[in-house]
SELUM-31935 format. One line per field, with one value per residue (C-alpha): residue in one letter; chain; x, y, z. Coordinates in nm, 3 decimals, decimal comma. Layout:
REM residues N
kepa = (A|...) .
lumlo = (A|...) .
xx = (X|...) .
yy = (Y|...) .
zz = (Z|...) .
This chain:
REM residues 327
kepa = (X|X|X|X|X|X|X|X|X|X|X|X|X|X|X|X|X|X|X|X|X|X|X|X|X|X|X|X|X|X|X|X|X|X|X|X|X|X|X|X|X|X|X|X|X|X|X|X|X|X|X|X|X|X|X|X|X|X|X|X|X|X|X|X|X|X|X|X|X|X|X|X|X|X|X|X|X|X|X|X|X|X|X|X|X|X|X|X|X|X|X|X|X|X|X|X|X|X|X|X|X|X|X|X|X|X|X|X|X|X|X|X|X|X|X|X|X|X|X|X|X|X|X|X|X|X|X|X|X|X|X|X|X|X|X|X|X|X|X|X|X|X|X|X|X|X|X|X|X|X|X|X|X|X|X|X|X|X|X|X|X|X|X|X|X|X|X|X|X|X|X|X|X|X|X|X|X|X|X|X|X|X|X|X|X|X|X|X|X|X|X|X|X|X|X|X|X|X|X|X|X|X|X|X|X|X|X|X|X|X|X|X|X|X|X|X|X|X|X|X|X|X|X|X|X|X|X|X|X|X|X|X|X|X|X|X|X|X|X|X|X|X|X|X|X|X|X|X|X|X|X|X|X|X|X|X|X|X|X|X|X|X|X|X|X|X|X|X|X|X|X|X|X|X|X|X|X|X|X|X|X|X|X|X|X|X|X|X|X|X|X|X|X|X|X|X|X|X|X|X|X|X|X|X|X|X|X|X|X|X|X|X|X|X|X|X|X|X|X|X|X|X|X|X|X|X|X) .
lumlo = (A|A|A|A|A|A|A|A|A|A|A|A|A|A|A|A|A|A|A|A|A|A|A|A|A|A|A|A|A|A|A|A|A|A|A|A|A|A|A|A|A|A|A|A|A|A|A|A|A|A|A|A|A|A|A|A|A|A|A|A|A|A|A|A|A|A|A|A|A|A|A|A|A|A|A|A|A|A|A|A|A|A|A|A|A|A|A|A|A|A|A|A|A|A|A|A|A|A|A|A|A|A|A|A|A|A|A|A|A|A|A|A|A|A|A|A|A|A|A|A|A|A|A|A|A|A|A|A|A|A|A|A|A|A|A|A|A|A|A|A|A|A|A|A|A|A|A|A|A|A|A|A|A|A|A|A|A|A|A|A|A|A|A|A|A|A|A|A|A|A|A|A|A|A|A|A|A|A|A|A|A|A|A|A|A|A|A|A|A|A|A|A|A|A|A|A|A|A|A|A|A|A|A|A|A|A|A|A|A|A|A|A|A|A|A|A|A|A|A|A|A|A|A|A|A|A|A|A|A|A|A|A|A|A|A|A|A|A|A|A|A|A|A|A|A|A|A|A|A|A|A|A|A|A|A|A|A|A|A|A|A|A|A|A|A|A|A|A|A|A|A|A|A|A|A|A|A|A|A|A|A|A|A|A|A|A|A|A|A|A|A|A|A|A|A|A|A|A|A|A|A|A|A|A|A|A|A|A|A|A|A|A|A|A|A|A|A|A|A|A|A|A|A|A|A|A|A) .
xx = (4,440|4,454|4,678|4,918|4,845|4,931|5,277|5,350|5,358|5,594|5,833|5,877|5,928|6,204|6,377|6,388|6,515|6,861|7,049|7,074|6,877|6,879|6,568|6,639|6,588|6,319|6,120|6,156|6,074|5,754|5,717|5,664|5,874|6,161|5,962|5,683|5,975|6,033|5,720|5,615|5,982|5,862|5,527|5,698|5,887|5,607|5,438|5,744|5,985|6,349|6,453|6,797|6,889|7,211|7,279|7,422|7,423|7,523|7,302|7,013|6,772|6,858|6,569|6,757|6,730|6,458|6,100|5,808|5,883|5,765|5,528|5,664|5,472|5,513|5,328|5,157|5,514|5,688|5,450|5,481|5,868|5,846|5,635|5,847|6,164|6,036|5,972|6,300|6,471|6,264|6,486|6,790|7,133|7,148|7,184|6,896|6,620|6,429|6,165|6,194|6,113|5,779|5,625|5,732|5,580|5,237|5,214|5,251|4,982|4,725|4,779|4,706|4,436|4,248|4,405|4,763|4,724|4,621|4,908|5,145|4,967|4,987|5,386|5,368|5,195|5,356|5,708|5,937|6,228|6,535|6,779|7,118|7,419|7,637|7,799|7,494|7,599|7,501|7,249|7,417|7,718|7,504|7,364|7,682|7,802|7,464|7,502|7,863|7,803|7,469|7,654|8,026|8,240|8,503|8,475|8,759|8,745|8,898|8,905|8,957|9,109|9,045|9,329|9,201|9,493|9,392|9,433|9,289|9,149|9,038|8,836|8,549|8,257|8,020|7,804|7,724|7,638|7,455|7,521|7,466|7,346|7,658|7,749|8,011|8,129|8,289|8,474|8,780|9,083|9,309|9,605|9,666|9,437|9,243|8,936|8,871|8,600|8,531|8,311|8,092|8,062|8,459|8,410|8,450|8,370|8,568|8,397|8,447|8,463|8,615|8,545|8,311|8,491|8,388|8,246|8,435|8,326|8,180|8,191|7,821|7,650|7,643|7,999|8,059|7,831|8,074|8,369|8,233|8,149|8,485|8,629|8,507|8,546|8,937|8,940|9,247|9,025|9,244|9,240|9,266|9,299|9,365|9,114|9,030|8,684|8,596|8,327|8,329|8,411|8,082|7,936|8,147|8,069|7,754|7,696|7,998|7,757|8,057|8,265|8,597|8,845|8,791|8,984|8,975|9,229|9,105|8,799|8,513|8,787|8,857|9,021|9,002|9,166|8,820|8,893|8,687|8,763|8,629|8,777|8,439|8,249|8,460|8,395|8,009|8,049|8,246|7,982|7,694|7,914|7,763|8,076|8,344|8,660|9,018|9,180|9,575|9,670|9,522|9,589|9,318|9,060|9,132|9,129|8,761|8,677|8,796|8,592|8,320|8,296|8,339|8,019|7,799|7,986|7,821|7,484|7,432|7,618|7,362|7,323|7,491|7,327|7,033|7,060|7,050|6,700|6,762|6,660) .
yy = (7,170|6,785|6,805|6,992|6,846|6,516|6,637|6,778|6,443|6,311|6,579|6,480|6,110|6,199|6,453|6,216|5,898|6,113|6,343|6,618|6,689|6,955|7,145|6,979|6,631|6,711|6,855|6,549|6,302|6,498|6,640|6,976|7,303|7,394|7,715|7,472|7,297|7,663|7,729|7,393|7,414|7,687|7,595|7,278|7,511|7,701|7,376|7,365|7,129|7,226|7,214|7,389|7,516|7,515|7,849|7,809|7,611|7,248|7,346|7,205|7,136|6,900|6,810|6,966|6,802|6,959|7,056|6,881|6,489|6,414|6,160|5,831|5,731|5,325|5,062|4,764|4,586|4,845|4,892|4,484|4,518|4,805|4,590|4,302|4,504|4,661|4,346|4,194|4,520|4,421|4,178|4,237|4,370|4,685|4,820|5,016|4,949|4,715|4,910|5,162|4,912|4,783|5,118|5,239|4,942|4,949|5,322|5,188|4,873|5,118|5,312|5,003|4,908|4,599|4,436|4,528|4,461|4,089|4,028|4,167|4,052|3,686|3,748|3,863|3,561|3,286|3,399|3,286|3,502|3,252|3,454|3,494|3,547|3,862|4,214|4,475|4,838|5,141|5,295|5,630|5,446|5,264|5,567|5,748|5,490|5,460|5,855|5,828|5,604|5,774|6,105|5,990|6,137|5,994|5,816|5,844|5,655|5,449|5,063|4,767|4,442|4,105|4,072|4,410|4,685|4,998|5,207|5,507|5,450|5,717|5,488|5,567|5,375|5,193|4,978|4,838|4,439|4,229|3,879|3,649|3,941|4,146|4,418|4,498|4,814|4,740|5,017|5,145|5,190|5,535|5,403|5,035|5,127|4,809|4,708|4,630|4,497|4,647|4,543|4,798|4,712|4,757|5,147|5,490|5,758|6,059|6,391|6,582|6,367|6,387|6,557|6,381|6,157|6,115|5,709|5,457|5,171|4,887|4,538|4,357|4,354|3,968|3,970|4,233|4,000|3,742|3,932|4,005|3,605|3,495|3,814|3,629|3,288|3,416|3,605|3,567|3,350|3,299|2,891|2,746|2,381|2,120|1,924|1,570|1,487|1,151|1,273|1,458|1,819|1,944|1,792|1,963|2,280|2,256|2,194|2,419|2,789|2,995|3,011|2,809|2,677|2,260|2,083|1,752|1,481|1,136|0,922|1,052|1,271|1,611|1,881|2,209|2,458|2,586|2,863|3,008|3,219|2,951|2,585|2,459|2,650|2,515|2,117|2,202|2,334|2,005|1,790|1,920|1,844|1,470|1,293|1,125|1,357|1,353|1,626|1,651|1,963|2,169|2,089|2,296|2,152|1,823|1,896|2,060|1,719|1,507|1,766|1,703|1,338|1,279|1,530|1,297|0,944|1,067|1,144|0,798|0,614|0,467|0,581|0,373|0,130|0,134|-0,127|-0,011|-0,080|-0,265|-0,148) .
zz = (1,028|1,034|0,769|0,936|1,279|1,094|0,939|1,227|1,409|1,135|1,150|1,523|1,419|1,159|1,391|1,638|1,451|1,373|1,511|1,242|0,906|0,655|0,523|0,232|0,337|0,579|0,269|0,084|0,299|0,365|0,009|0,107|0,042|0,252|0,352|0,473|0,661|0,888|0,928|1,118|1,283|1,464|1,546|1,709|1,916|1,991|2,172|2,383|2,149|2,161|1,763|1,693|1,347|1,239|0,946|0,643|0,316|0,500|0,746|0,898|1,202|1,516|1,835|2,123|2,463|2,735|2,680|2,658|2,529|2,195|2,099|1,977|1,690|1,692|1,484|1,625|1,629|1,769|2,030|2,092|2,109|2,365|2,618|2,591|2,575|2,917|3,049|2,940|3,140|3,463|3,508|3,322|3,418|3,372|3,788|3,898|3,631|3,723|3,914|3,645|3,355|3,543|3,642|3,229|3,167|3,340|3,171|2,843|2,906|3,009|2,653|2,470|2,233|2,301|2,055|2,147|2,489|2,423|2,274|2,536|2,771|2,625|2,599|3,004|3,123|2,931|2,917|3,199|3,291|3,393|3,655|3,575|3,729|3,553|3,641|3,656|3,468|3,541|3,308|3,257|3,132|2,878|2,812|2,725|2,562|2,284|2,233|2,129|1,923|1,756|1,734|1,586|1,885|2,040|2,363|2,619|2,939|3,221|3,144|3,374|3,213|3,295|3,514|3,722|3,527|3,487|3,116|2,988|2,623|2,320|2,069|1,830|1,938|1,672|1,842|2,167|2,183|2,422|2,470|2,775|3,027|2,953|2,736|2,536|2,283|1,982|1,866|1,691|1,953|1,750|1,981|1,855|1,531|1,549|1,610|1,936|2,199|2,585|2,854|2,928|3,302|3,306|3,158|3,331|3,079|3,133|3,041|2,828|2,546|2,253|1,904|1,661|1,385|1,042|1,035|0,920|0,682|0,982|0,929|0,893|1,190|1,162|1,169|1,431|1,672|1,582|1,678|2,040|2,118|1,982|2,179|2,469|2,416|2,381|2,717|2,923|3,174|3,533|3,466|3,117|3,084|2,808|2,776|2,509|2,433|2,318|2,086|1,696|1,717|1,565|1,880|2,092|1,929|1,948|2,290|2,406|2,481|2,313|2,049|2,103|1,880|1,873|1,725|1,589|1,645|1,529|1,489|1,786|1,946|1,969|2,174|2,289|2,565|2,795|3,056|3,344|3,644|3,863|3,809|3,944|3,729|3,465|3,591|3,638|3,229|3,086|3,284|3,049|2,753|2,808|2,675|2,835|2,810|2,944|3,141|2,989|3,145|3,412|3,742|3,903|3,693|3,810|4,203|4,101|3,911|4,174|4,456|4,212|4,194|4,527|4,608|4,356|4,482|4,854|4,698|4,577|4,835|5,092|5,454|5,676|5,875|5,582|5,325|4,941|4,758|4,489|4,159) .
């Protein structure tokens, strides 16, 4: 009965960590007979777990959505990455689950070990969330999104450019990426049969969607990450400006948060094109570049530099009628 209890529990695990598997493969990963397989397929569904079963010879079994929720079976790790994932979500962007994240949260602490729970709880008490500024998303967008993806079927939806244009878009969605409290979908667009990148916060999924697509061959994940931050290091920003840095380019790079295209152009110089939305946002960013640089062309960067230094000139300029203390 343990036995069975046992591979029970691991036939949940493997049903859920795909969408669809045959008898076949369900009988060798557990190395029992595909008879076995039917057999504990319906006792699942006799303690309340949806499993459907697809007939003939490419056929198979697939956990169906409803019933009772399965146990996650989760390693110490795992169980570690939940809790701080969780606590990440408390106060991440995504709109609306923040609240949700701490009471999932406080459920799973209580279900700890001893041991487990020290170790979250050291991660909880020492770890400072910073607050960020970004677009929040709506979960059930995410959500739509991640299953598209998992299931190879075609996403169509309503998309908002930089620039605030509307489109309607049909792409095969691979992956969905985070970086700097935003996400983004890389995916294959079937109209201009590139590759292409989407903020998710700019998505309306229209339902239904489309048919399922047979995969294509992706490029490494390390690679597709890469994509996405030059994606928007690229994006067609409101304000661009020209801008010389009297420093090496590796420097710049390195202190520059994205990926931009610096080029060098003599001995401790170098020069790039930044853009931003916000020209003061833009000045605050070329300040931390601690280097003395040179605006050539941009206009509203330099009214924001000049705004700029006069705000710090008043901050160190003594009150009047008070004489300066000398250093």
């Amino acid at each position: 009965m343990l036995e069975t209890s046992g591979r029970l529990l691991r036939l949940l695990s493997l049903l859920q960590s795909r969408r669809d598997w045959t008898a076949a493969d369900l009988a060798t990963r557990l190395d029992v007979t595909t008879r076995t397989i039917r057999k504990d397929v319906e006792r699942l569904r006799a303690l309340g777990y949806p499993v459907d079963a697809r007939p003939g010879v490419a056929g198979g079994y697939r956990l169906g959505s409803g019933g009772s929720l399965p146990p996650l079976l989760l390693d110490e790790d795992e169980v570690v990455a939940v809790v701080v994932g969780l606590r990440t979500a408390a106060g991440g962007s995504v709109a609306g689950i923040e609240e949700i994240s701490v009471r999932a949260l406080t459920k799973v602490q209580q279900m700890l070990p001893p041991r487990l729970r020290h170790r979250a709880a050291a991660f909880r008490e020492y770890a400072l969330p910073v607050p960020g500024v970004g677009p929040a998303i709506d979960p059930g967008v995410l959500t739509t999104i991640a299953g598209s993806c998992r299931d190879h079927e075609r996403l169509r939806f309503d998309y908002r450019a930089h620039d605030g244009t509307e489109s309607r878009r049909d792409v095969e969605p691979y992956r969905l990426v985070h970086d700097r409290r935003r996400w983004y979908l890389f995916a294959w667009d079937t109209d201009r049969t590139d590759w292409r990148t989407f903020r998710a916060d700019r998505i309306t999924p229209r339902t239904p969607g489309g048919p399922r697509f047979p995969p294509r061959e992706l490029p490494p994940d390390d690679e597709i990450a890469a994509r996405v931050t030059r994606g928007v290091g690229a994006a067609p920003w409101h304000y661009r400006a020209r801008v010389v840095v009297h420093a090496d380019a590796d420097y710049v790079r390195q202190r520059i948060p994205v990926p931009v295209d610096v080029r060098p152009i003599g001995p401790g110089r170098c020069e790039f094109t930044p853009g931003s939305d916000d020209p003061r946002m833009l000045a605050h960013y070329l300040g931390l570049l601690d280097a003395d640089f040179t605006v050539v062309d941009g206009p509203e960067l330099i009214d924001a530099l000049a705004q700029l230094a006069a705000r710090y000139r008043r901050a160190i300029e003594p009150d009047q009628g008070r004489p300066r203390s000398e250093p």
